[in-house]
C-alpha positions in Angstrom: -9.9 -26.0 -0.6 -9.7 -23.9 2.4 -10.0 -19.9 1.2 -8.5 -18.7 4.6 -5.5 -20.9 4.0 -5.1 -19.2 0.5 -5.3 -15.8 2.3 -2.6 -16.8 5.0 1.2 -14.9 5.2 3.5 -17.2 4.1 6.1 -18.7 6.7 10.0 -19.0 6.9 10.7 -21.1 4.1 7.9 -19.1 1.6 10.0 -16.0 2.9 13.3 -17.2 1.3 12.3 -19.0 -1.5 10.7 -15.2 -2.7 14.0 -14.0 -1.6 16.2 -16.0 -3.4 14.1 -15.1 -6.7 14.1 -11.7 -6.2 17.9 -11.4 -6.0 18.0 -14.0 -9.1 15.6 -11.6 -11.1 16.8 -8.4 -9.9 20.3 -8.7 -9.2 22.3 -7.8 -5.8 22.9 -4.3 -7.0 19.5 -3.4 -8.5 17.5 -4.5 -4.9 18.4 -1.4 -3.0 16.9 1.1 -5.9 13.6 -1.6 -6.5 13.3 -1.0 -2.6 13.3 2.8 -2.7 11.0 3.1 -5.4 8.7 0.2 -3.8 8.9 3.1 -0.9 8.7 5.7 -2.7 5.4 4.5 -4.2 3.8 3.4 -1.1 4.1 7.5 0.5 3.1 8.2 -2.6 -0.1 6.3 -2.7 -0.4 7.4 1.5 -0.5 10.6 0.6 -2.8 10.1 -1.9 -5.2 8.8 0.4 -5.1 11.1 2.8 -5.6 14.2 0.0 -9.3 11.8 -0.6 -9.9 11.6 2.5 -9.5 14.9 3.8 -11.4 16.3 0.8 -14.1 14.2 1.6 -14.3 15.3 5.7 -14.1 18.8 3.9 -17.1 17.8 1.7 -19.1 16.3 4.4 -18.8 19.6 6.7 -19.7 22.0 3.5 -23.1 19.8 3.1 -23.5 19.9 6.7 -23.4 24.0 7.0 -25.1 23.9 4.3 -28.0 21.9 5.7 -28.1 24.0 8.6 -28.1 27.0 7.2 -31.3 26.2 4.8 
C-alpha cells in the first residue's frame, strides 16, 4: 500500500462523515466549548514553543560571547 496515500487530507465526504460523529459523540451544545478548549490548547502549546525556542536563541548567543570572550 501506498504510504503517501495514507498520509493524504481527507476529502469532502471524509470531512462529513468526521462531522457527523463528532456531533453524535459530543452533542450540538457541547461542540462550541470542545472548540475553545481545542483552541485554547493549541496557543497554549504556541506559546510553549516559542518560550523553547527563544531560550534556546538566548542560549546559543551566551555560548557564542562566551566563545569570544575566551
Amino acid at each position: 500500500m501506498n504510504t503517501i496515500l495514507l498520509l493524504s487530507l481527507p476529502g469532502g465526504s471524509e470531512w462529513l462523515l468526521i462531522f457527523l460523529a463528532i456531533l453524535l459523540l459530543f452533542g450540538g451544545k457541547k461542540i462550541p466549548e470542545l472548540m475553545r478548549g481545542i483552541g485554547r490548547g493549541i496557543r497554549e502549546f504556541n506559546s510553549a514553543k516559542n518560550d523553547v525556542q527563544q531560550q534556546i536563541q538566548e542560549g546559543m548567543k551566551d555560548e557564542g560571547k562566551r566563545e569570544s570572550g575566551a
